[in-house]
Structure formats: structure tokens, C-alpha cells
C-alpha positions as CSV (number, residue, x, y, z in Angstrom):
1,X,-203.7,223.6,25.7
2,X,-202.5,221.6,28.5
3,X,-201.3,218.1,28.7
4,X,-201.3,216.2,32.5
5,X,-200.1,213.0,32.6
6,X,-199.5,210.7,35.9
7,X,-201.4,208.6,38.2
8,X,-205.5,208.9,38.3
9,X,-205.3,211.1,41.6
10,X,-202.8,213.3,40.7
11,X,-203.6,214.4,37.5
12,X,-207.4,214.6,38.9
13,X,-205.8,216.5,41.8
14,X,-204.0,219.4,39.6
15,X,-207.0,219.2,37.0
16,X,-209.1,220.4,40.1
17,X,-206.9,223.1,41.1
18,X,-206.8,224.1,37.6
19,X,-211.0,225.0,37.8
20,X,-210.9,226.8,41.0
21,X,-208.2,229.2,39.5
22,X,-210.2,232.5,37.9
23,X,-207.7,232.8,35.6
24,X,-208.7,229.8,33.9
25,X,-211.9,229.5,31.8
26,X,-213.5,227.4,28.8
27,X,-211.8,224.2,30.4
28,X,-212.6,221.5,28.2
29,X,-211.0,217.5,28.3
30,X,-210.2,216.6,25.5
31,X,-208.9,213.2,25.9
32,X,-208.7,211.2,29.4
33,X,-206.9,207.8,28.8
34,X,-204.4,205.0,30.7
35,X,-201.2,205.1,29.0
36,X,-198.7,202.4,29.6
37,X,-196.1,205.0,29.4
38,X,-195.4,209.2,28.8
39,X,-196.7,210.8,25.8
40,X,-194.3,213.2,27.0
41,X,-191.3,212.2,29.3
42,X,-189.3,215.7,29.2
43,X,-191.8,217.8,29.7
44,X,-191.7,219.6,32.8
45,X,-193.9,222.7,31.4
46,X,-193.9,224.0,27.9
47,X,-195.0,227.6,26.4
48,X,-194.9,228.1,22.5
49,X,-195.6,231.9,21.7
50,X,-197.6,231.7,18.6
51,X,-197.5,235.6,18.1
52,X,-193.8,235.2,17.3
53,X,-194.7,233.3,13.9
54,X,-197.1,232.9,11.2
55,X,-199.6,230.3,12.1
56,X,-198.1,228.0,8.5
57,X,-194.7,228.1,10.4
58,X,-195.6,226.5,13.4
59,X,-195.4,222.4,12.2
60,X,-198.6,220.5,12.6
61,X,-200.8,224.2,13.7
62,X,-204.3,224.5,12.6
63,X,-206.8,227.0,13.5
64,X,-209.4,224.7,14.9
65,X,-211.2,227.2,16.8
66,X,-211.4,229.5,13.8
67,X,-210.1,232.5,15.6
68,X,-212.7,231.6,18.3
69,X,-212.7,229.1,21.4
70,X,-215.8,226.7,20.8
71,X,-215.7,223.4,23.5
72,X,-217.7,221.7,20.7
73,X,-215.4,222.7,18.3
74,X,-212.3,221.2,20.0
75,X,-214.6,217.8,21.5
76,X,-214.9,217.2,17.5
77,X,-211.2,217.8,16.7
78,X,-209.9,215.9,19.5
79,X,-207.2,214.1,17.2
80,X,-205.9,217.5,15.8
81,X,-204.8,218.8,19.1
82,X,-203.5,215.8,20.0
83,X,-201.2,216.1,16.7
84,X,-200.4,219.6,17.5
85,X,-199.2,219.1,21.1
86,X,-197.2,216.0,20.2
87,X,-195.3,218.1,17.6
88,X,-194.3,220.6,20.1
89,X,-193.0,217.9,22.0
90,X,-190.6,217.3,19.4
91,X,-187.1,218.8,19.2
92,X,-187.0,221.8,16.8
């Protein structure tokens, strides 16, 4: 999951350059919105590695995908990922 937040163009601009890379696939937005200010201000990038724990010990983790990417899946859950990335943008 990937969180871009800043003007229209620019997150438009790094969403595109995000499709044309190969490495990327199953793209799916979850949530587009005007903000009046930063979910998250102190993010520059951020990588949990989820192998390192137990999916229960990771706060606000659940399995929405079921062990499998579905874009259906995550367009119903939208508020659930939303939860999850905001708790990794909380100090630990």
C-alpha cells in the first residue's frame, strides 16, 4: 500500500509513473480526496516488513485480501486500509 499526498498534478504525475513501471501490478485507488492538511506530515517513504512478525502483532493488521490480492476486495474495505496505514504512521 501506498499513500501520495500533495497537489492534484503531482500526485497524478507520480501515480502515472507508478503504472508505467513493470514492476508494479494490481494498482487499485483506493481513496482520492482534497485534504485541508497531511494525513501524514513525516513521511518521506515508509516500509513495514510483515514477515518479521505475526500478522496479530502488527496494531490495526487485517488480512483483507485473505492471503490473495482481489481489487474488489480492497474497493469494499477501503476504510480498513485506511486504518492500517494510519497506524503505521504512528510512533511505535
Amino acid at each position: 500500500m501506498q499513500v501520495l499526498e500533495g497537489s492534484f498534478e503531482d500526485v497524478h504525475e507520480i501515480y502515472d509513473s507508478i503504472l508505467k513501471d513493470s514492476r508494479n501490478n494490481g494498482n487499485v485507488i483506493l481513496l482520492e480526496e482534497e485534504i485541508e492538511q497531511r494525513d501524514f506530515p513525516n513521511w518521506s517513504m515508509g516500509f513495514q516488513n510483515l514477515e518479521a512478525s505475526e500478522p496479530e502483532d502488527v496494531p490495526g493488521f487485517i488480512d483483507i485480501f485473505n492471503g490473495k490480492l482481489d481489487k474488489e476486495v480492497a474497493l469494499k474495505n477501503t476504510a480498513k486500509a485506511v486504518k492500517l496505514l494510519i497506524n503505521f504512521s504512528k510512533p511505535r
